[in-house]
C-alpha positions as CSV (number, residue, x, y, z in Angstrom):
1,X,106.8,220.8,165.5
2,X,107.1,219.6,162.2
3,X,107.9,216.2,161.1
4,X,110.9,215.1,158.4
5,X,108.4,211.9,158.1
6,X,105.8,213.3,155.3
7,X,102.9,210.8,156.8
8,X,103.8,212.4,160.4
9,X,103.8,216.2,159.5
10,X,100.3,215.9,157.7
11,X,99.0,214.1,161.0
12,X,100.7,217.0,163.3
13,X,99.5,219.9,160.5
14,X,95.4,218.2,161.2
15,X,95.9,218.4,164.6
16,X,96.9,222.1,164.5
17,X,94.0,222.7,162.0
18,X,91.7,221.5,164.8
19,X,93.1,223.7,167.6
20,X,93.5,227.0,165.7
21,X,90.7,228.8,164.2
22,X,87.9,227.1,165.4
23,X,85.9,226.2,169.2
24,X,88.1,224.5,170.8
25,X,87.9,220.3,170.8
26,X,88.6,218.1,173.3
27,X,87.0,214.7,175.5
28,X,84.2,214.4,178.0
29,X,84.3,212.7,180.9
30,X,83.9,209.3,178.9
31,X,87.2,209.2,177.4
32,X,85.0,210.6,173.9
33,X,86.2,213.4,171.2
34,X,84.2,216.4,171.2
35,X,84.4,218.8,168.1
36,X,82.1,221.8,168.1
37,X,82.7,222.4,164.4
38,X,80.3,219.8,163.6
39,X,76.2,220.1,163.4
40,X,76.2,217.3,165.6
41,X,78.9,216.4,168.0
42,X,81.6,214.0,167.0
43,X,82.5,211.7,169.7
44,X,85.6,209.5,169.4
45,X,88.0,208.1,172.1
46,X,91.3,209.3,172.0
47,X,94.6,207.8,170.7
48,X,96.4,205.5,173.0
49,X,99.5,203.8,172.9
50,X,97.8,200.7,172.6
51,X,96.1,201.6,169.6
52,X,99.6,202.5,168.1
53,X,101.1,199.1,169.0
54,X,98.4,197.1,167.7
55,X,97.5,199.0,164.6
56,X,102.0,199.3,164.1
57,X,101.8,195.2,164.9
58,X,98.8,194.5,162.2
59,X,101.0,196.9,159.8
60,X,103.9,195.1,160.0
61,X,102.0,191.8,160.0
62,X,100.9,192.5,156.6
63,X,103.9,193.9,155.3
64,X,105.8,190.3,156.4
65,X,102.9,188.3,155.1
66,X,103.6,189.8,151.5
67,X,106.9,190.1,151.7
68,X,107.2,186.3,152.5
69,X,104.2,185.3,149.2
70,X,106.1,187.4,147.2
71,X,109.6,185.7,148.2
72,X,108.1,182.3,147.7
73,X,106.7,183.3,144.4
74,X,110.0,183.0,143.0
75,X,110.4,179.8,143.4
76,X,107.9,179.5,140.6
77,X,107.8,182.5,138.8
78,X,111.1,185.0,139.3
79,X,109.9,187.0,136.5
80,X,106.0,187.8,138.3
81,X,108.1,188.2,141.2
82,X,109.9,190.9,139.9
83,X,106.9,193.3,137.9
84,X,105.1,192.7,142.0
85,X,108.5,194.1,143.1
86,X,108.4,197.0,140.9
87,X,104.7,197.2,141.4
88,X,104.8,197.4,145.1
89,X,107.6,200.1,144.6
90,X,105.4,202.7,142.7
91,X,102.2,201.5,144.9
92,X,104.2,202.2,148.3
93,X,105.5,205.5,147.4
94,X,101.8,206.7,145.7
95,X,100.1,205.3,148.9
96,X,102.5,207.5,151.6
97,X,102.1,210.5,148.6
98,X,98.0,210.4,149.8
99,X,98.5,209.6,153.1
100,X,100.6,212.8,153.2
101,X,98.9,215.4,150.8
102,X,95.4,214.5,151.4
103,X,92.8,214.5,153.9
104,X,93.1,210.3,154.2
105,X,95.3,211.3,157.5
106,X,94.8,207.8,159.4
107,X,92.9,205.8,157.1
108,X,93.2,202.4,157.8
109,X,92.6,201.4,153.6
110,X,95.7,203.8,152.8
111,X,97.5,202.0,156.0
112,X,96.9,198.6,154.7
113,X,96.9,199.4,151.0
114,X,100.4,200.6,151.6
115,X,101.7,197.5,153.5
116,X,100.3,195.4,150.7
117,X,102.7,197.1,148.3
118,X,105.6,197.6,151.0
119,X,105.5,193.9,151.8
120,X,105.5,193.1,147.7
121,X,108.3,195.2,147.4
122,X,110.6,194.1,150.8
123,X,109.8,190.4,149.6
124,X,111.7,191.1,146.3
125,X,114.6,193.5,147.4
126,X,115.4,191.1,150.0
127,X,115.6,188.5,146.4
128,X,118.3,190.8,144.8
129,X,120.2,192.4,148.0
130,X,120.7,188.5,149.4
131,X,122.0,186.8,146.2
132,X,119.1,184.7,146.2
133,X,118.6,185.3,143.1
134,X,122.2,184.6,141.9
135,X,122.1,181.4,143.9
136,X,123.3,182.8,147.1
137,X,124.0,180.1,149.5
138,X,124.5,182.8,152.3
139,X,121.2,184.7,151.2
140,X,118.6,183.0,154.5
141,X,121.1,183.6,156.6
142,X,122.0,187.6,155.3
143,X,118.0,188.4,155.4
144,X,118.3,186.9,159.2
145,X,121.0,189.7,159.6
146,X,119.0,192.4,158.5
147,X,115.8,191.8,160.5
148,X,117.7,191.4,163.8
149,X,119.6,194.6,162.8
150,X,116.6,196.2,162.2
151,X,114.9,195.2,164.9
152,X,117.7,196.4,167.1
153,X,118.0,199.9,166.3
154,X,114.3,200.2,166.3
155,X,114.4,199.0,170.2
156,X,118.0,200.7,170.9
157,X,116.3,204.0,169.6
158,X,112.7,204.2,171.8
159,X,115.0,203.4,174.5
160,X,116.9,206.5,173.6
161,X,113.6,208.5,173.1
162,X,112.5,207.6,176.4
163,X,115.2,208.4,178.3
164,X,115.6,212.0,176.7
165,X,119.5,210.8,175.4
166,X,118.5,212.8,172.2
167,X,116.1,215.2,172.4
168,X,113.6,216.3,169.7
169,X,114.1,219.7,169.2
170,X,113.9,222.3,166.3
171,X,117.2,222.4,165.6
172,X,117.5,219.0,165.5
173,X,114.7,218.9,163.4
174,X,116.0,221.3,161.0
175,X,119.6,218.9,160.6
176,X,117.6,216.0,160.0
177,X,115.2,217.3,157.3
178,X,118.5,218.6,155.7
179,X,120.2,215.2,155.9
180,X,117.5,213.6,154.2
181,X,117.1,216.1,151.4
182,X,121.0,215.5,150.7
183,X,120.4,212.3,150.8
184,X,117.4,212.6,148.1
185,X,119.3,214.6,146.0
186,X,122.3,212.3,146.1
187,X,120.0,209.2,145.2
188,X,118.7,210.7,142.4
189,X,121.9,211.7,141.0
190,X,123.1,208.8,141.4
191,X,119.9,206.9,139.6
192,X,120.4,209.5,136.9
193,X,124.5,208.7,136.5
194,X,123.8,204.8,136.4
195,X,121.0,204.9,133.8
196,X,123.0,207.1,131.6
197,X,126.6,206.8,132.0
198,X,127.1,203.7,134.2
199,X,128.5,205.4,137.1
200,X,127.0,204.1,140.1
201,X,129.1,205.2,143.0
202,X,126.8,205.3,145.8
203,X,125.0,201.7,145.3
204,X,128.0,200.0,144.0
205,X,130.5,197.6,146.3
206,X,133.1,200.6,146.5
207,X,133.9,202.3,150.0
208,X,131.6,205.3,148.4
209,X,128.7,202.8,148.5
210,X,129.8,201.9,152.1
211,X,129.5,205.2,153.2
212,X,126.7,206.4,152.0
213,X,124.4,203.2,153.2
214,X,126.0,203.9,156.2
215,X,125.1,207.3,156.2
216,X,121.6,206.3,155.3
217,X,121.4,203.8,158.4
218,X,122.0,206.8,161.2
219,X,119.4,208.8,159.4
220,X,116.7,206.2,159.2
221,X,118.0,205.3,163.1
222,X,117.3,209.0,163.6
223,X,114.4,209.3,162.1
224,X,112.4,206.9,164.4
225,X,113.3,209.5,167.2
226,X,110.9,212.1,165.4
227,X,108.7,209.7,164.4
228,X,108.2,208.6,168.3
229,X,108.1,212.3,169.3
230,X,105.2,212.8,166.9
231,X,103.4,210.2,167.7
232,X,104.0,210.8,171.5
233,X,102.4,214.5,170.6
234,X,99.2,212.9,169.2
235,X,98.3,211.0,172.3
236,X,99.1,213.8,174.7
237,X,97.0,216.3,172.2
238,X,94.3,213.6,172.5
239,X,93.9,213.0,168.6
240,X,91.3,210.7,167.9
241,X,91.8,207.2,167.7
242,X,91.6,206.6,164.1
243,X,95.2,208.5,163.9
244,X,97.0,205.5,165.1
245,X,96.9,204.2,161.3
246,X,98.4,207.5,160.5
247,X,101.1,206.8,163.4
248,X,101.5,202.8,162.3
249,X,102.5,204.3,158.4
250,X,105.1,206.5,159.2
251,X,106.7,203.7,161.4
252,X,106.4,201.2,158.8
253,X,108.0,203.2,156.3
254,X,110.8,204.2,158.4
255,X,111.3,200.6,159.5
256,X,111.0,199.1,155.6
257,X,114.1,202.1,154.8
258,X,116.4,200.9,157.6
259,X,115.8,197.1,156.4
260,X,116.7,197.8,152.8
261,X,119.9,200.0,154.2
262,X,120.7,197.1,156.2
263,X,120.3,194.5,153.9
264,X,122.5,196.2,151.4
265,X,125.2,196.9,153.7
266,X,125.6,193.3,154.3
267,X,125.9,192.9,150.8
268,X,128.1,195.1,150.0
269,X,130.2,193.6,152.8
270,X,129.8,190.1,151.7
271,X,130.9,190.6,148.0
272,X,134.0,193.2,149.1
């Protein structure tokens, strides 16, 4: 089943390219991959959920520890705050571009290289979606909001995954990638209407801009169903170990776009 996450359908499409075409792989006795393709046998323990939790938690991790130096760079430099923003923007989307169109499927470098960026750029959103910037006296407590929020749906969502509330299916699979191609295309209109004819409708304060965050918070909630379904796959397929970087990516970029929803929701809330 394909993935709307591009990190997760590369990891699914390298698993199928090890079961079709070639002697079929799989684990001795020892818990140790197999794969006949090779002159000399590969042997590598399968993917557990433990290695998803811990290399997910050392993801994150790194993500928050940047997010927080770049934060408190502010206090000293706004300007160098903002260029690592911007910089981590462009690194984070390059980074999940390789992960997803080359063969670095659950390289722990690409992992870490993109929560480097991620955590540059979540350290300076969170600056200009609080207020901080603007002298926000509300902007510790807003950031507080989102995390909790975010850490919320995450929870509220496996628990919907594992008791089969929503199921992953084809067709559901089909909605969602369609969602999230809307909600591309909008975005970039959008982008293109504000830079050339000020008209910023969808990341405004108007009840448009409402919406659509909204909108873009049951998709990212939705996501994380897929992205829990794939990763679930892996470890009953018996990928190798080394995937669970691949896994801890597309979780931290689903979890970094349902922060930034939530934290500009609250804005837009505050300043309506």
């Amino acid at each position: 089943m394909r993935s709307s996450n591009p990190v997760f359908s590369s990891l699914t499409k390298t698993k199928s390219a090890v079961n079709h075409g070639f002697p079929q792989a799989g684990y001795n006795p020892y818990g140790q991959y197999v794969d006949p393709r090779t002159p000399q046998m590969s042997r590598e323990r399968a993917m557990t959920v433990d290695d998803i939790i811990s290399k997910t938690g050392i993801t994150v991790g790194v993500i928050i520890a940047f997010a927080v130096a770049n934060f408190a760079l502010a206090l000293v430099s706004p300007g160098l705050t903002m260029l690592l923003t911007m910089v981590g923007m462009i690194g984070g989307f390059i980074t999940v571009l390789i992960s997803s169109f080359s063969k670095s499927y659950g390289s722990p470098i690409v992992t870490i290289a993109y929560a480097i960026f991620e955590g540059l750029f979540v350290g300076g959103i969170s600056l200009v979606l609080s207020g901080w910037m603007v002298g926000g006296t509300d902007a510790g407590v807003l950031i507080g909001q989102a995390v909790v929020a975010t850490l919320g749906v995450f929870v509220g969502m496996l628990w919907v995954y594992k008791a089969g509330v929503i199921r992953v299916t084809p067709k559901f699979t089909r909605f969602l990638m369609g969602a999230l191609i809307g909600v591309v295309v909008l975005s970039l209109a959008n982008l293109v209407g504000a830079m050339f004819f000020g008209f910023n409708p969808l990341r405004g304060d108007g009840p448009m801009a409402i919406i659509f965050s909204l909108v873009c918070i049951v998709l990212a909630a939705l996501s994380f169903l897929q992205d829990f379904d794939a990763a679930d796959r892996l470890v009953r397929s018996g990928a190798p170990a080394k995937m669970a970087w691949g896994v801890a990516l597309g979780l931290a970029v689903t979890l970094v776009w349902l922060y930034t929803e939530i934290l500009r929701l609250l804005s837009i809330l505050r300043n309506n």
